[in-house]
N, C-alpha and C positions, 0 to 999 in steps of 0.2 A: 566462476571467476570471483563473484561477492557471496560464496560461499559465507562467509564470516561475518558479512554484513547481514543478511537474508535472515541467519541463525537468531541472532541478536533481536531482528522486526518478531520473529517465532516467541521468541519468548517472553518480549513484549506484549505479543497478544495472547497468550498463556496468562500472565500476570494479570489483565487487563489494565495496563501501565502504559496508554497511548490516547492521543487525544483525536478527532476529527476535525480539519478547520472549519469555518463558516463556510467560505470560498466550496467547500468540497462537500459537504453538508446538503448545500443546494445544487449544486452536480448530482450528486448522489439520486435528491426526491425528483428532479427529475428524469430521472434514465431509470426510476424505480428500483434503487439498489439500495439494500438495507446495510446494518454496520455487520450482519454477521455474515454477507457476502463478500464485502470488504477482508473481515480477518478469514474466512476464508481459501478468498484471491491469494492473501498472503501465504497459510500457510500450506497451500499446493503449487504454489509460484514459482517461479523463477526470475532473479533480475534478469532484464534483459537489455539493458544500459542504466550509465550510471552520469547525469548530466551538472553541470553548475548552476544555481540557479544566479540571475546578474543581479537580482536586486541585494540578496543577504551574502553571494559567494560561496551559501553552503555547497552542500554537495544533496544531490535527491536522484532516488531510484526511480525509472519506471519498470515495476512489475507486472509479468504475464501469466494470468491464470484463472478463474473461472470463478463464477458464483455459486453456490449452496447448489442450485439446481442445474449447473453444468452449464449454463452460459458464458463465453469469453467476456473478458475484462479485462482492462489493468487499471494499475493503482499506480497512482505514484507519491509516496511516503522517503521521510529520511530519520535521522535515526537520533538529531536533536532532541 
């Protein structure tokens, strides 16, 4: 369905032209998940909804898919 959005996060983290927040940063060290878990989530993911957020009105994905070492994850990333 966000085929074309998914595509876009892909190439993103090809480029390496994407940033980490704080916020997620320490999410991250705690649940022991590195950044190349992360763009990996992404790039074997699928969105699996696409929600608002209230504070900015963006628009942000959460994605379903798994870490370097095949554990479940999701990410949730937009494309600001």
């Amino acid at each position: 369905m966000y085929d074309d959005v998914l595509q876009r996060m892909r190439q993103c983290i090809s480029q390496q032209w994407y940033f980490i927040t704080p916020h997620a940063t320490r999410a991250m060290k705690d649940d022991g998940i590195g950044r190349y878990d992360v763009e990996y989530a992404i790039l074997v993911g699928k969105i699996i909804v696409r929600q608002r957020d209230f504070a900015t009105s963006e628009y942000k994905y959460r994605i379903l898919g798994s870490t370097y070492a095949g554990r479940p994850m999701e990410v949730v990333a937009n494309t600001n």
